[in-house]
MARPA-741243 format. One record per atom (N, C-alpha, C, O, CB): z, x, y. Coordinates in pm, whole numbers, plus 50000, padded with zeros to 5 digits. Glycine has a CB too. Layout:
N
ZXY...
//
This chain:
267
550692619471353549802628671284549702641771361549252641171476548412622371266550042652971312549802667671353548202675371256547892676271138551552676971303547752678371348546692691971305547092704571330547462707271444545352692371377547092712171253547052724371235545852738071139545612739571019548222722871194545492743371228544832757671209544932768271172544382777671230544602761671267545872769871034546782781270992545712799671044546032810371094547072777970772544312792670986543232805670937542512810471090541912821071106541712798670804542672803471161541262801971275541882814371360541382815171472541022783471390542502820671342542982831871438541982844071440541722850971342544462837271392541472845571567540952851871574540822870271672539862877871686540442842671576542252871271718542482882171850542522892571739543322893171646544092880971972541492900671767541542914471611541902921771697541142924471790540032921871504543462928171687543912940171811543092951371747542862952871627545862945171831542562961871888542102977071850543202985471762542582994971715541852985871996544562985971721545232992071647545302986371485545472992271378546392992671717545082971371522544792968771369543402972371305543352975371185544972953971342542342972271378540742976771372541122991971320540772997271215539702975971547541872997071417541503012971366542523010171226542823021171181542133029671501543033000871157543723002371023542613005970920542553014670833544522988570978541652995170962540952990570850539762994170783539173001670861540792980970868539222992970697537803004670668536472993570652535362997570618538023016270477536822977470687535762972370720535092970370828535772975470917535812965270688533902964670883533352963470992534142952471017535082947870952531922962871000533522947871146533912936271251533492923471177534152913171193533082937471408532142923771076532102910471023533082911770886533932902870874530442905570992533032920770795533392921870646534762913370742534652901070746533532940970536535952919270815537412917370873537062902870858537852895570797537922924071043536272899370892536452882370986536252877070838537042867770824534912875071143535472879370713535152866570577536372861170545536332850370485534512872470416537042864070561538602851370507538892845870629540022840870625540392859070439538512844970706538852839970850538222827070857537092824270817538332849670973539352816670931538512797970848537722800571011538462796871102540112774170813536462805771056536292807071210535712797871273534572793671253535632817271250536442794471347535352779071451535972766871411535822757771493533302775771397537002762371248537322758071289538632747571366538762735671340536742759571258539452754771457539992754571585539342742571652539782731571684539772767871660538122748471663537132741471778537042727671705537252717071764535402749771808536632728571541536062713871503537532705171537537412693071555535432712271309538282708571541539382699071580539822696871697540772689271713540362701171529539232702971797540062706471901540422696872019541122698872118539522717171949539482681671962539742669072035540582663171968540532650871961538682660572061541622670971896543342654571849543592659071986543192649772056545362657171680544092669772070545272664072209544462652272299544842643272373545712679972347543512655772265542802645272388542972630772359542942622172447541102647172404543172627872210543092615872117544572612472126544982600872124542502618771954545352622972136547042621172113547342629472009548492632872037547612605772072547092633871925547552643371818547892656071891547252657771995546442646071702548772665271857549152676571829548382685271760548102682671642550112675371781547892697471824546742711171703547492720571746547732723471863544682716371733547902725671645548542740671604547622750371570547042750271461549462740571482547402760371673545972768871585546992782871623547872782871709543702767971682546662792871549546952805471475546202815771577545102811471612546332805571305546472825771620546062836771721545742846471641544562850271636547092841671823546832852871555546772863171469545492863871330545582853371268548222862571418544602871171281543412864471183544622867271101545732872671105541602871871143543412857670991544192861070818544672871570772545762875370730543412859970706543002878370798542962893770728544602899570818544922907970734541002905970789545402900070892546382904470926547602901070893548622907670873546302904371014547332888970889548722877270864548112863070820547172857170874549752873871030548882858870702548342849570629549392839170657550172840170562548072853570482549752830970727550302819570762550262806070658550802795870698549672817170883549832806070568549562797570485550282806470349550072803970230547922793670489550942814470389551882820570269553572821670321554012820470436551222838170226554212824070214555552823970205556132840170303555572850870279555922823170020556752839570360557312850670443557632861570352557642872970399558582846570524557922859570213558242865270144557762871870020558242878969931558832860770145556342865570057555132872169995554382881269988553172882870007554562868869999555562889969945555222909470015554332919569888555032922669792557362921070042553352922969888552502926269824552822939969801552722947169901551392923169875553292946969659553512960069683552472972169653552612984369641554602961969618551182961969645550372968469614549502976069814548552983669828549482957069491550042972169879549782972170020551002974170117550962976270238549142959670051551722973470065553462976470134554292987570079554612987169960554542963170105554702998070160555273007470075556522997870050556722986570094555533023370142557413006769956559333000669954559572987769880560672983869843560062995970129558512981869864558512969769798558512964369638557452965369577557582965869847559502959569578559542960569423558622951669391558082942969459560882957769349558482955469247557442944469182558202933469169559372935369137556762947669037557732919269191558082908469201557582903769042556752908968968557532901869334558312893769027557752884168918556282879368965556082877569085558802870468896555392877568882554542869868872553822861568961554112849668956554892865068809552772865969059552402855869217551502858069150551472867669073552482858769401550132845769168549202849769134548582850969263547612858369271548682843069037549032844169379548742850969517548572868669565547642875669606549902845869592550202870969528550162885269564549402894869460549222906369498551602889969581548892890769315548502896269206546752898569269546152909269258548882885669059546102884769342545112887569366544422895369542543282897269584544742875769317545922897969603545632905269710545902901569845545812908169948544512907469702546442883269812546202874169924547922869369934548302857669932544892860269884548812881369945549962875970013550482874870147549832866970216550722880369968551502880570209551802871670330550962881970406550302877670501553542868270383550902894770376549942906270441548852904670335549242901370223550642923670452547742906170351546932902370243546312918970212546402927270303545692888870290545702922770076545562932970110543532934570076542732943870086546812942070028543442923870046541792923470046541472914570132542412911970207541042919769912540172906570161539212898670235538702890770115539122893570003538032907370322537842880970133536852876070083536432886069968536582897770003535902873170186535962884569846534772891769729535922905169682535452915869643532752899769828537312903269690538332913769686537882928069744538202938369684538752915269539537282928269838537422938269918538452941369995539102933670065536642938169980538652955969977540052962770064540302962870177539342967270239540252974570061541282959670253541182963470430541592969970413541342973970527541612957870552542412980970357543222994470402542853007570304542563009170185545012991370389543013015570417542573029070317544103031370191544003033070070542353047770454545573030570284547073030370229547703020570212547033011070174547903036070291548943018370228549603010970241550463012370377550793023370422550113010570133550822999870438551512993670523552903000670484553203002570366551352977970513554093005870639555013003970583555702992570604555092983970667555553012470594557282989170555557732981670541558112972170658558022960170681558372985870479558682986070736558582983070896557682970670978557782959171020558002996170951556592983670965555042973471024555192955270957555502945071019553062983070922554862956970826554702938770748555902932870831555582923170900555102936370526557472937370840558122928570945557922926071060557762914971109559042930470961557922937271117557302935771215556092922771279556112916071382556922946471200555122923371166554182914871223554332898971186553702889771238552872920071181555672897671045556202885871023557142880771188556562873471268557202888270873558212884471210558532883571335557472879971425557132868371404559062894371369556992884071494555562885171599555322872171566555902863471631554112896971567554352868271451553952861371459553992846871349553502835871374553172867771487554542849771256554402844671128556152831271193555962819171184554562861570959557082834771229557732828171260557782823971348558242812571342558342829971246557382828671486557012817671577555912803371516555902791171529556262826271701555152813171453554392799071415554532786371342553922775671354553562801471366555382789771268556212782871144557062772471253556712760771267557392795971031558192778071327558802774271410558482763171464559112752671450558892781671474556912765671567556242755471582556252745971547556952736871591555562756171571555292745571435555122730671360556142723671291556152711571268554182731171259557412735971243558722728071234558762718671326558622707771270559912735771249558892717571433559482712771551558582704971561558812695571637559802720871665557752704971520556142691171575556362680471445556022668671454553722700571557557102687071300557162673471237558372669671289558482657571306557092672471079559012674371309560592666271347560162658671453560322647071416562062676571402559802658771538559572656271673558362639271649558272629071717558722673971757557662643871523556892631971459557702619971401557682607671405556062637371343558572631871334559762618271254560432610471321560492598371302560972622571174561072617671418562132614871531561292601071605561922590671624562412630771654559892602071642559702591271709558882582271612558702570871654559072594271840558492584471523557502575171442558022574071300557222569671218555952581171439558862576371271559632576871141559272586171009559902589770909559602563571096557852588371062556802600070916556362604870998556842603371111555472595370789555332612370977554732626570954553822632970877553962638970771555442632670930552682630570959551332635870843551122646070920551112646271043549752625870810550882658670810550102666970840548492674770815548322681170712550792671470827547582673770897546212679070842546182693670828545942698170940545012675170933546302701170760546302712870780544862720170735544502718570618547472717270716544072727670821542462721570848542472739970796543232749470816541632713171064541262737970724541082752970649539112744870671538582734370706542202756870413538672759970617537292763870560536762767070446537502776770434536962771770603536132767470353536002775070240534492777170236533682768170258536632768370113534182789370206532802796270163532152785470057532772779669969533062813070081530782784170087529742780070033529902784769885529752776269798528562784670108530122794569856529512805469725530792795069622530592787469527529932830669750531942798569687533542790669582533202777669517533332774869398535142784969694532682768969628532132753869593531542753469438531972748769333530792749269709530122762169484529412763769418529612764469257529102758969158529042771669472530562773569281531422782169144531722774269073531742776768953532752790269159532122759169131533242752969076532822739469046533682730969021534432753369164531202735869046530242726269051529752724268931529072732868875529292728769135530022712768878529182716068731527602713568740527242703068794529752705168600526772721068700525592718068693524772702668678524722695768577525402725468606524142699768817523792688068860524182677268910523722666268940523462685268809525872687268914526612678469026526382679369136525912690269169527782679169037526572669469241526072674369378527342681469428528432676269403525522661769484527272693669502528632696669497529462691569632528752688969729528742712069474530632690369644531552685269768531602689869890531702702169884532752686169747531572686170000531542690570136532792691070165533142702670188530802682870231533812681870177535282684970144535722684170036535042679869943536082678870200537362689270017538122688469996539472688470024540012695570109537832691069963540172677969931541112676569994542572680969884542702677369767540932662170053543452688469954544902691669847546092690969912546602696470010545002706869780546552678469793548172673769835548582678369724549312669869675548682657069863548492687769653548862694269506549712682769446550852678269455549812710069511548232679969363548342669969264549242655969315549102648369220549022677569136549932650269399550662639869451552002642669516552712634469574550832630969352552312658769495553482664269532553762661069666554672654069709553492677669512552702668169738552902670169916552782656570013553342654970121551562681069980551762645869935551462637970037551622624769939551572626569817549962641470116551792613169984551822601169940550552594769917549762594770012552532594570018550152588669798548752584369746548202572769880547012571769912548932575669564549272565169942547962557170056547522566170200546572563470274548712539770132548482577270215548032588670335546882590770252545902584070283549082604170377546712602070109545662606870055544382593870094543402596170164546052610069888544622583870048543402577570049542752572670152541532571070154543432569369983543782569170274543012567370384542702585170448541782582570526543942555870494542852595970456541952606170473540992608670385540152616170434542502616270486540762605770281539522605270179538612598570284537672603170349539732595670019539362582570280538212571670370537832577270464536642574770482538652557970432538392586370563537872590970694536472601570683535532603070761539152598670769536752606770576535842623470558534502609470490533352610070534536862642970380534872598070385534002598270349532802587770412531642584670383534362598370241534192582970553533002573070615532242581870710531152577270743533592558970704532582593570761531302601170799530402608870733529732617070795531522608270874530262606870562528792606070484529092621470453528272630470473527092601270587530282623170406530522640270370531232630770178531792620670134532402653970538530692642370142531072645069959532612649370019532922655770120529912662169837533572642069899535122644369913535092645169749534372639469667536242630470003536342656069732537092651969632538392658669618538622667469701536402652969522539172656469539540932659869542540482672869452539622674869365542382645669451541752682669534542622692169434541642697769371541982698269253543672685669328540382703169388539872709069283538772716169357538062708269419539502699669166538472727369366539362740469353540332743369450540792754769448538582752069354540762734969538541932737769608542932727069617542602717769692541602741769732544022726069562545102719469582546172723569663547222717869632545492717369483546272732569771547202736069883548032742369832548372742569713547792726369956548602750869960549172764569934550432766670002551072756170001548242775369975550892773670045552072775970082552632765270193553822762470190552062789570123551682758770302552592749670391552452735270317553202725670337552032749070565551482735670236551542722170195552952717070089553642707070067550112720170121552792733870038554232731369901555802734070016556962730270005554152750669713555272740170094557252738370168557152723670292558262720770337557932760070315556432718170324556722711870392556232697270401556402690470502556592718270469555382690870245555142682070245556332676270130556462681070018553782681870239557092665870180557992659370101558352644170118559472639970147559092666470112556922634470091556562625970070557942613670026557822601670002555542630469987558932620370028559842609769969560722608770094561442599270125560682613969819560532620370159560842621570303560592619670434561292621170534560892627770315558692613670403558272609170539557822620370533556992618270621559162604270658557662629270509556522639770556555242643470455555372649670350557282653870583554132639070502553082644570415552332654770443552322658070561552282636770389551482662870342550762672070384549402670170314549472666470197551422684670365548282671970362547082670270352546232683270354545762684670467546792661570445545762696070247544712706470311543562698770309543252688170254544452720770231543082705470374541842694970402540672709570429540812717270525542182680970581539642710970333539102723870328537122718670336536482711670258539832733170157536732724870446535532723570488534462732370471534442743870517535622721770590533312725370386532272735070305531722743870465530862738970538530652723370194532172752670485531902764870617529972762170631529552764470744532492787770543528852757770523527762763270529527272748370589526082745370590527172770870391528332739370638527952729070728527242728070864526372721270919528882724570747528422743070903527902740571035528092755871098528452755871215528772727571121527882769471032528312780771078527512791370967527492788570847530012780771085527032800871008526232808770966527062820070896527252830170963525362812571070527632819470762528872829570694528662837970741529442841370830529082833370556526932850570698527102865870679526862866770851526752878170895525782875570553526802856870934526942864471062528042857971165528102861471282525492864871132528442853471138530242845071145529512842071279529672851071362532282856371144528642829971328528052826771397528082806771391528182801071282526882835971369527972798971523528192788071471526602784471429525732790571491529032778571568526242775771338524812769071351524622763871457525542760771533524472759271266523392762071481522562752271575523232740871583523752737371689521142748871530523292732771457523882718571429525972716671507526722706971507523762717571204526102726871544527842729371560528442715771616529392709471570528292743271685527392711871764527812704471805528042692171738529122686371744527342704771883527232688871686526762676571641527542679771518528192669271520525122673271635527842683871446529152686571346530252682771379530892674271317529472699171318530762691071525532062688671561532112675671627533202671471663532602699271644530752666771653531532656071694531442646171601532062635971629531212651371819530882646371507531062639871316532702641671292533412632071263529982653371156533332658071311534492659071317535522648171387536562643871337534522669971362534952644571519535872639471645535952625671573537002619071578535102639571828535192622671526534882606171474535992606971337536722597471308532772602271413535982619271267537072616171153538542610671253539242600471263537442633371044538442628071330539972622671386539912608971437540632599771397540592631771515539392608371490539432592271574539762577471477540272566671507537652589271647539322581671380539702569971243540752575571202541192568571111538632567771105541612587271223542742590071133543802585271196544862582071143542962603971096543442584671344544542583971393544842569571456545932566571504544602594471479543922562571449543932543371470544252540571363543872542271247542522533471504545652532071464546672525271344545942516971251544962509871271547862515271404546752519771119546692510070997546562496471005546872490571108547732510870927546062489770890546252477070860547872478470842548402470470919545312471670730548712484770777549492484070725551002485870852552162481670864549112493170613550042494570924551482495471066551312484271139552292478971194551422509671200549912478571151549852467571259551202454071181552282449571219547742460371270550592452671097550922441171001552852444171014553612434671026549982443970806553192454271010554862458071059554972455971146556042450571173555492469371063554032458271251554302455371434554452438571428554642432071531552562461271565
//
């Protein structure tokens, strides 16, 4: 089992700051922040965490390299049909959270490679090498790929008098991950007394669709955490409760990663 942190990047360089026309908090609302940290006991457990340096708002790691927005990139043709890049959020993203703008212009073409190189492929690289390296000794390969989502989205997407979900979880629709991985991470989120449910409003995005291939031993799991758990949105601050969150967290990992009924019973 690998964890990974596509969003949690947080080093805002002073040359990208002077890009942008938001403050220091507006920059950070698409940013999954803190949590890095809620995971940050798999090495200690034995798992592998991949966490992200670069923020979103700069580089979106959870998108296709080739997800060049020409509404934010000079030189760039109109593409067919993204509804990613249509709503602002491609591999350079060109809004935040509530479609607000980070840039007064556009990026040139230069720069977006530039910062793909830097950073977008080393990172990729990475976790290439962490599922192989999974397969190679354990024959599969799960991946958690650990996101955040705003309170307000949930909400949106709640039907009236439903209680709404604390997670969620997206293997887009059965594609990425195999139905007994899905269900024993359901069991984990839901034996520590958190609301779960599949694919709805998020069924996973760009690493889940290139690199979960379930017929292959590799699964992928997003796994997206109601943020108003344990972190204060409009002041990108952790709550009081953090600790005691993140170690509710430590207890998922800790059940995800003690073997199966199903591996013992092979042993």
């Amino acid at each position: 089992m690998i964890f990974a942190s596509p969003h949690s990047g947080r080093d805002y360089e002073a040359e990208f700051l002077a890009q942008v026309v938001l403050d220091r908090k507006a920059i950070r609302s698409s940013e999954d922040a803190f949590v890095d940290r809620l995971f940050d006991m798999a090495p200690d457990m034995g798992a592998p965490l991949l966490t992200a340096r670069a923020p979103r708002a700069f580089l979106d790691l959870n998108r296709a390299a080739d997800e060049l927005d020409p509404g934010v990139i000079e030189g760039i043709q109109r593409v067919p049909h993204n509804p990613r890049i249509s709503s602002g959020l491609g591999v350079i993203p060109r809004v935040v959270a509530g479609g607000r703008a980070i840039y007064r212009g556009k990026l040139t073409l230069a720069e977006a490679e530039a910062r793909i190189t830097r950073f977008w492929h080393p990172y990729h690289q990475a976790l290439a090498a962490l599922i192989e390296e999974a397969q190679a000794d354990f024959g599969s390969a799960v991946l958690i790929d650990c996101h955040s989502m705003p309170h307000e989205a949930i909400e949106a997407h709640t039907r009236p008098g439903q209680p709404r979900p604390e997670v969620v979880l997206g293997d887009r629709y059965g594609v990425a991950a195999g139905r007994e991985v899905m269900d024993r991470v359901e069991a984990a989120f839901a034996a520590a007394g958190l609301r779960v449910v599949r694919n709805a409003p998020f069924a996973g995005a760009y690493v889940a669709q290139a690199y979960g291939r379930p017929s292959r031993g590799v699964h992928v799991v997003q796994v997206e955490i109601d943020r108003a758990l344990y972190m204060d949105e409009a002041r990108v601050e952790p709550l009081p409760g953090f600790a005691a969150f993140r170690e509710l967290m430590g207890g998922v990992v800790a059940d995800l990663l003690r073997p199966s009924e199903v591996a013992l019973a092979a042993e």
